[in-house]
Structures are given as structure tokens and as C-alpha cells.
C-alpha positions as CSV (number, residue, x, y, z in Angstrom):
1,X,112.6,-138.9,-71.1
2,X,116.4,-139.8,-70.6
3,X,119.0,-138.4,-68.3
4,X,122.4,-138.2,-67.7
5,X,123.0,-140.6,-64.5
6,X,125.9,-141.2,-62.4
7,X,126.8,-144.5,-61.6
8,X,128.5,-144.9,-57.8
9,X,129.9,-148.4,-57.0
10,X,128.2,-150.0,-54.0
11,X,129.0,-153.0,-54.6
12,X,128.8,-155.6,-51.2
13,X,132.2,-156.5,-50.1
14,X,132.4,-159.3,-47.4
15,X,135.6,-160.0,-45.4
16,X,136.2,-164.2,-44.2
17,X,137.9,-165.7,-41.8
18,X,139.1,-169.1,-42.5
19,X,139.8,-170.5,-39.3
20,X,142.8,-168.2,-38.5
21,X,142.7,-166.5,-34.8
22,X,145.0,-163.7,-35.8
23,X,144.0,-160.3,-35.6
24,X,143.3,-159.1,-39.7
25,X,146.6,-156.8,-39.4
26,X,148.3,-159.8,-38.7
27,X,147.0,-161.7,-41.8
28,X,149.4,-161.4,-45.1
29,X,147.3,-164.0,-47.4
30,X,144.8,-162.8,-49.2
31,X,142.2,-164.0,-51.7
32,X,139.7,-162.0,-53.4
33,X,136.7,-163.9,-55.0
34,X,134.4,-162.2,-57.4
35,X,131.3,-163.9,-58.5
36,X,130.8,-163.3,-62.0
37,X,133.2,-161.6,-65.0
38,X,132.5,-158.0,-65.2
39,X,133.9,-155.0,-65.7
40,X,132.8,-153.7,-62.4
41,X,133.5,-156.3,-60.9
42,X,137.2,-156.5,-61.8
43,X,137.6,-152.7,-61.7
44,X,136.6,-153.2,-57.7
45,X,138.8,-156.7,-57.4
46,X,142.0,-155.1,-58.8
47,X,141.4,-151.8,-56.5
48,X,140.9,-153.8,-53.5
49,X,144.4,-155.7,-54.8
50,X,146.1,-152.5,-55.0
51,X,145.2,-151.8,-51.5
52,X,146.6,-154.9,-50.1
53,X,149.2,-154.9,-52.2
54,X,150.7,-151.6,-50.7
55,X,150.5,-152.9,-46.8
56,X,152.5,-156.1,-48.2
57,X,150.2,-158.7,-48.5
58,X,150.2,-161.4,-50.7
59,X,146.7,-161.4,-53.5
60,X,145.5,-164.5,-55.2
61,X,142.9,-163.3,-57.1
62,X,139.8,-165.7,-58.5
63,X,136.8,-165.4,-60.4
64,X,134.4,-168.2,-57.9
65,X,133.2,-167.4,-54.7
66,X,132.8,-170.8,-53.7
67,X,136.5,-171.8,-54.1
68,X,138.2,-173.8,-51.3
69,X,141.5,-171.9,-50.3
70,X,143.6,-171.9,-46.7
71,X,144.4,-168.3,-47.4
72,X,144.0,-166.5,-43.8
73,X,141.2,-163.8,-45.1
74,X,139.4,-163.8,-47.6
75,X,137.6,-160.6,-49.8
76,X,134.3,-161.6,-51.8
77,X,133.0,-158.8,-53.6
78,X,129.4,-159.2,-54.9
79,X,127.1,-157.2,-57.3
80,X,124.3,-160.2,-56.7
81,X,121.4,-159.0,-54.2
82,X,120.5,-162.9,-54.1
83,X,123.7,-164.0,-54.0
84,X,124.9,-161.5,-51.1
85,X,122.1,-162.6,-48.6
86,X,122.9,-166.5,-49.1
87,X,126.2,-165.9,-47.6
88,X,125.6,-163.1,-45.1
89,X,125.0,-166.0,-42.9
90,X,128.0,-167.8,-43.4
91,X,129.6,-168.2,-40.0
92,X,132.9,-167.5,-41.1
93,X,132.1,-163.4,-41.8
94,X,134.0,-161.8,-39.9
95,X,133.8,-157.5,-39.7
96,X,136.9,-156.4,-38.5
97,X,136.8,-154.4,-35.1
98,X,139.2,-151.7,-36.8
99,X,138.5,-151.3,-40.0
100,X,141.2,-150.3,-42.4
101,X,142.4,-151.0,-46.0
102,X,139.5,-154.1,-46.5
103,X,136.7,-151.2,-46.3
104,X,138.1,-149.9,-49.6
105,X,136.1,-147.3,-50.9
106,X,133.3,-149.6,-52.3
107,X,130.4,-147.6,-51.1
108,X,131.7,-145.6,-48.2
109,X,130.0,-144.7,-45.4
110,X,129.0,-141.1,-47.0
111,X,127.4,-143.3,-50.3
112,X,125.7,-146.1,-48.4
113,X,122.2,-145.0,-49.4
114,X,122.6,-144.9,-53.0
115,X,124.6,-146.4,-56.2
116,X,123.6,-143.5,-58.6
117,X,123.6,-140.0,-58.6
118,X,121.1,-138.0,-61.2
119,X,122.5,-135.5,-63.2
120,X,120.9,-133.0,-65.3
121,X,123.8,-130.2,-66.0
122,X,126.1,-129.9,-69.4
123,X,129.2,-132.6,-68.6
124,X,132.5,-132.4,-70.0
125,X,133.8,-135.8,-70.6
126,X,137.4,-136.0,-69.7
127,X,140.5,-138.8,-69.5
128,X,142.8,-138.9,-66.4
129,X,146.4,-138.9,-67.3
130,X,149.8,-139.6,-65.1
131,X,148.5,-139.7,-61.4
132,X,145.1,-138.3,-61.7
133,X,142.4,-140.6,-60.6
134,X,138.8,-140.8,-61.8
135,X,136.0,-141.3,-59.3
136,X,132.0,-142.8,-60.6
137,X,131.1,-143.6,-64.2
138,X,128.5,-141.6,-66.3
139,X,125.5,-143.7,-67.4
140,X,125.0,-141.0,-70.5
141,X,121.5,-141.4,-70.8
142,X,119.0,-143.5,-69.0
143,X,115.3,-143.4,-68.7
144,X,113.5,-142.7,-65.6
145,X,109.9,-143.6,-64.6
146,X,108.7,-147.2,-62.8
147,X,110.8,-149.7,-62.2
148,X,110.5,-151.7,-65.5
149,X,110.6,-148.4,-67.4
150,X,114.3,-146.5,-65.4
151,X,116.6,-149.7,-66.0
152,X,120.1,-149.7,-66.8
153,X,122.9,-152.4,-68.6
154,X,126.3,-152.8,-67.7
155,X,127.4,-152.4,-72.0
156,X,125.9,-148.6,-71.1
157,X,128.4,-147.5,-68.1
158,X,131.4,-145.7,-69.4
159,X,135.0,-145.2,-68.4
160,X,134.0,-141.6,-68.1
161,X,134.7,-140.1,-64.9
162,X,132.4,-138.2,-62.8
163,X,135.0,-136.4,-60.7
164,X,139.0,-136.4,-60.9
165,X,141.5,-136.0,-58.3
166,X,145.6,-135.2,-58.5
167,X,148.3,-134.3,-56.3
168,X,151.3,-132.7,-57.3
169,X,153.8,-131.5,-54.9
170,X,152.4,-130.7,-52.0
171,X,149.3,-129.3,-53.6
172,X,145.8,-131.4,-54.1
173,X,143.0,-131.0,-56.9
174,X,139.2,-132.1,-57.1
175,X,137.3,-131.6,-60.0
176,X,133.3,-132.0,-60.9
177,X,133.4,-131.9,-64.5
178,X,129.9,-130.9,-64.1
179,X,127.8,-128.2,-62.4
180,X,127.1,-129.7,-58.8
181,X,126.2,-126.1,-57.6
182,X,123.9,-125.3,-60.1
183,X,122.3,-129.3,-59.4
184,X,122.0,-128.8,-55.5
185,X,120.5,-125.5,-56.2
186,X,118.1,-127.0,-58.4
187,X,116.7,-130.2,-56.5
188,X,118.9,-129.9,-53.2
189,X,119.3,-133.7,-53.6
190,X,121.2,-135.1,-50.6
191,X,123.8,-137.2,-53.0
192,X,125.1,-133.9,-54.5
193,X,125.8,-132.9,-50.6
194,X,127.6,-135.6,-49.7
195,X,129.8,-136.1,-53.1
196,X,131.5,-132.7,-51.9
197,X,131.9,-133.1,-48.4
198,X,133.2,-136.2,-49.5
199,X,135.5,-134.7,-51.9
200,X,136.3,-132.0,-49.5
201,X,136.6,-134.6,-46.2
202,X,138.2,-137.4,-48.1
203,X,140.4,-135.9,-51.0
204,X,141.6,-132.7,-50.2
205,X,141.6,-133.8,-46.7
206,X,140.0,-130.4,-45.0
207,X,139.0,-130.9,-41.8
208,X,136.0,-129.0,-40.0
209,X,136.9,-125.6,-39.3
210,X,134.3,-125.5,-36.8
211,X,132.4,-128.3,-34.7
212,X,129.1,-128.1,-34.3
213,X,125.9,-129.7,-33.3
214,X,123.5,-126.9,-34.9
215,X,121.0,-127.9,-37.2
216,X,121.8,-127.9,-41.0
217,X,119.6,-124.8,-41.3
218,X,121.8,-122.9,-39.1
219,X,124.3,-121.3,-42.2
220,X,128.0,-120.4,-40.4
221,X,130.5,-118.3,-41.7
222,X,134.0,-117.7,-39.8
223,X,136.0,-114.5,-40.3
224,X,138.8,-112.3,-38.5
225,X,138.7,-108.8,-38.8
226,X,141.5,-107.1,-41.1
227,X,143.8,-105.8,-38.1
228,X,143.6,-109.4,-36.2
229,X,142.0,-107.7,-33.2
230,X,139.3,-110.6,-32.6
231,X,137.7,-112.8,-35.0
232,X,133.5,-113.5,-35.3
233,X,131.2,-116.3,-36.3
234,X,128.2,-115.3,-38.0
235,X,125.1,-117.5,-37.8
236,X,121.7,-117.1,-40.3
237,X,118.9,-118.8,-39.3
238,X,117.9,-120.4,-42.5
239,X,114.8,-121.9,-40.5
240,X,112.0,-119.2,-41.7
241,X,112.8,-119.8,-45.5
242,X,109.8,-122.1,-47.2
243,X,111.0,-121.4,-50.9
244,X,111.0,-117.7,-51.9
245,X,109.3,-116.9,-48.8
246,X,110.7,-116.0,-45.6
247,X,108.6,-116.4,-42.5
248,X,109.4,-115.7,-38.8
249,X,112.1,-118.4,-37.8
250,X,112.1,-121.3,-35.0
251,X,114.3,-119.5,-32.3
252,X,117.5,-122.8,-32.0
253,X,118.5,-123.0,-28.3
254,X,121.8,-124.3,-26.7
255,X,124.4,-124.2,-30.0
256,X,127.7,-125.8,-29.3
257,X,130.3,-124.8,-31.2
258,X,134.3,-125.4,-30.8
259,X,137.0,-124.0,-33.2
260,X,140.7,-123.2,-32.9
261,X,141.4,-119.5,-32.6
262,X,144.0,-117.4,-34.4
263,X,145.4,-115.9,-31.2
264,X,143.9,-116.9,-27.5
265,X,140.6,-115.8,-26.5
266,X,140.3,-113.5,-23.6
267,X,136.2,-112.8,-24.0
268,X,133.5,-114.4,-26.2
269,X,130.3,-112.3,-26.9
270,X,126.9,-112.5,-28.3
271,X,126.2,-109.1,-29.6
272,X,122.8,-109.1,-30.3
273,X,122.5,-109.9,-26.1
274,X,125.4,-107.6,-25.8
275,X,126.4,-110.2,-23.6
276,X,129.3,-112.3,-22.5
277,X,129.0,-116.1,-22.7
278,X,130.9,-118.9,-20.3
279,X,133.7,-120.9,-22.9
280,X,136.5,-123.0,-22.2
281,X,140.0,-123.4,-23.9
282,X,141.5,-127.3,-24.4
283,X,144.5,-128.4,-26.7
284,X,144.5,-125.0,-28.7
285,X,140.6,-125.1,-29.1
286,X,137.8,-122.7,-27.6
287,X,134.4,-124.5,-26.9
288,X,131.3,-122.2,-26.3
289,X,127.1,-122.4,-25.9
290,X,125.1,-119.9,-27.9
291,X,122.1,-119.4,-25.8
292,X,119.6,-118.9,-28.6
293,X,119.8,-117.8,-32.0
294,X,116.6,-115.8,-33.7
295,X,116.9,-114.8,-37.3
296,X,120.5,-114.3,-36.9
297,X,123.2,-114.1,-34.2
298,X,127.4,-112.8,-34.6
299,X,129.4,-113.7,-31.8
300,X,132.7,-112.5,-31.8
301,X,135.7,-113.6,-29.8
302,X,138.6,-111.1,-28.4
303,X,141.7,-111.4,-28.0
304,X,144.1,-111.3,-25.3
């Protein structure tokens, strides 16, 4: 049996110090070492180079990772397991304490767990043009099954993006030229969840509406009412579904939540209590602590 597969790029990227005591923002020389001619390889090697290139740093480029060079920093970027754990050792690595451009999105923090993504949805293939920028390649059919069985070669991944971003004006674009809904809804696989946060965090740019330390299975929504007389956030207790059942659910204590307010908040409720709860107001935001939330709670906030 084959599938469509989507191939992330997590490749190991390791930052060296050659001796130099300045601070990496203070570093202008840079050479990137890849250690073998590939496609993927060079795709990550000229990204990386684009990177530096815009804070005004000078790039040598070179295909050895062994090469002697008195460039400040130095960027090896390897696709070799083997290879990667010889020189994890090396003395010379340095991590930055800040990190900035040299963590270039070569597995980011949200992908560190996996390099593919399994797809089983229709997929409309699709070429950037102008500033549009593709994100993962589409392995169009692999097999899956044991290790010697679910293998993959580098003459099968395509140029075909898995997901395409623009800007134009002020306006930003993401878009899954496949059905990532339908996919989550199918297997709930965790990749799918963090490919659009990710796109949502680190695209578009949308920041968290609300901040909360409520369990995943706590679903929010956050409305104001037509006449902007108070606003409410409604929490579901997802806890009690096992499938197509749903049971009684595991009563969540002590929710925090904190979210900037249309207008100032002169009383937060919880109305199935129909009580009022303690909150505080800092820098334009309203922070609060739901006692307990059963199947459901709604807690409204009114205005001044």
C-alpha cells in the first residue's frame, strides 16, 4: 500500500566557533559547510545564505565539512545521522545564548519530532510565482509498513509544495493545498496540529487571543455580545468524549485565563455559580481563575 507523504526538512544544523570571543551578532564572516551534494542539502545551504545575507554578513559557501577556514562562525548543515554525532563533540560548537537568524527554520521548534508528515487527502499540486513561498515537499507515493519495507529516495521528493505563503500589501496568505481538516479529523495526528498553529503563529503572525493553562480538552470560544455591553468566554469540557460516546466529564479545577478586553472590565462572572470571581487588570489585559469547570462553564465579563 502507498501514500502520499510529506517530506519536512530537519536537517541538523550546527553553529562553530573558530576561536573568535565575539558575541555571534558581532560576527560578519560566515561559512556554511554541507557534507555531501544534494538537493536538500543546497536548498537548506542557500536559505540559510539568504538569511545572513540580509543582516550583512559575508557567506563563503563550501561543499566539505572538514575544510580549514578562519571565518569567525561557521554553519554545518548535515543530513548524516553518523556523521552529525562524530562532531556533536567537537569543542568548538557553540549554541548561541540568543538565538536568531542561525536557527533558520530547519526543523523548528514546532517540527522537532518529525521530518514527515502522512497525508491521505486529494492534493492539488501547485507552482509559487512572484513572492509566494513554498513550505515541505510531497513524497507522492511511498510505502508504509517495517522499516525495510516504508523507505524513501531522495530522486522521489518533489519541488511540490505542501503549503504556500504571500504577502501583498499589508495583507498575508497561507494555503494547505490539501484537506488538513478533514486529515486531523480523521487520525488527529499531532503533526497536522502543529503545521497550523505553525502557520497561524509563524506566517500570518496571530498571536493568542487568550492565554491559557487549560488542558487541550478544554475547547474555548471568545465572543462579545452584538450591542458591546460585555463580552463572554465559553468553555466545553471535551473530557467525557471517548469517540462517539460521551461520558460524565473529569470536573478541571483552577483555569487561568488572561485576554485583552474590548472595553475595561468592571465584573467577571461564572454563571453557572452565578458567582463573581477575583481578576486583575495589567498593561491593557484582564487575568482571572475559573474555579472549576464541569461539562461546560460561560463566564462573561462586564463592562464599566
Amino acid at each position: 500500500m502507498k501514500r502520499k507523504i510529506l517530506l519536512l526538512f530537519n536537517l541538523l544544523l550546527f553553529v562553530f566557533s573558530t576561536g573568535c570571543r565575539e558575541s555571534f551578532a558581532q560576527q560578519k564572516k560566515i561559512n556554511i559547510q554541507i557534507n555531501a551534494i544534494s538537493n536538500q542539502l543546497l536548498y537548506a545551504s542557500n536559505h540559510v545564505k539568504g538569511a545572513a545575507s540580509e543582516k550583512k554578513y559575508s557567506v563563503i559557501q563550501s561543499s566539505s565539512i572538514n575544510k580549514t577556514t578562519h571565518e569567525a562562525m561557521v554553519v554545518k548543515i548535515i543530513a548524516d545521522y553518523i556523521t552529525s554525532l562524530n562532531i556533536s563533540g567537537d569543542e568548538n560548537l557553540k549554541i548561541p545564548v540568543h538565538p536568531g537568524w542561525q536557527y533558520y527554520a530547519i526543523g523548528k521548534k514546532e517540527f522537532e519530532d518529525f521530518d514527515l508528515m502522512m497525508m491521505y487527502s486529494d492534493f492539488l499540486e501547485c507552482k509559487t510565482k512572484g513572492r509566494a513561498k513554498g513550505y515541505l515537499k510531497l513524497l507522492p507515493a511511498t510505502r508504509f509498513g517495517p522499516p525495510e519495507k516504508s523507505y524513501y529516495t531522495e530522486d522521489q521528493i518533489t519541488n511540490i509544495p505542501g503549503i504556500i505563503s504571500n504577502n501583498f500589501g499589508k495583507g498575508k496568505s497561507v494555503f494547505i493545498p490539501w484537506l488538513i481538516g478533514t486529515q486531523y479529523n480523521f487520525k488527529a495526528h499531532y503533526a497536522h496540529k502543529e503545521l497550523f498553529i505553525s502557520a497561524m503563529k509563524n506566517l500570518l503572525k496571530i498571536n493568542h487571543a487568550i492565554i491559557t493553562n487549560a488542558s487541550p480538552l478544554v475547547e474555548m470560544t471568545w465572543m462579545a455580545n452584538r450591542n458591546v455591553a460585555f463580552e463572554w468566554i465559553g468553555m466545553l469540557n471535551n473530557t467525557g468524549q471517548i469517540g462517539t460516546s460521551l461520558q460524565q466529564p473529569v470536573v478541571i479545577h483552577n483555569t487561568t485565563l488572561r485576554f485583552k478586553p474590548l472595553k475595561p472590565v468592571k465584573e467577571i462572572k461564572v454563571m453557572r455559580a452565578g458567582t463573581s470571581i477575583d481578576f486583575k487588570q495589567k498593561d491593557g489585559r484582564v487575568e482571572c481563575v475559573v474555579p472549576e469547570v464541569n461539562d461546560f462553564g460561560m463566564i462573561p465579563g462586564l463592562y464599566n
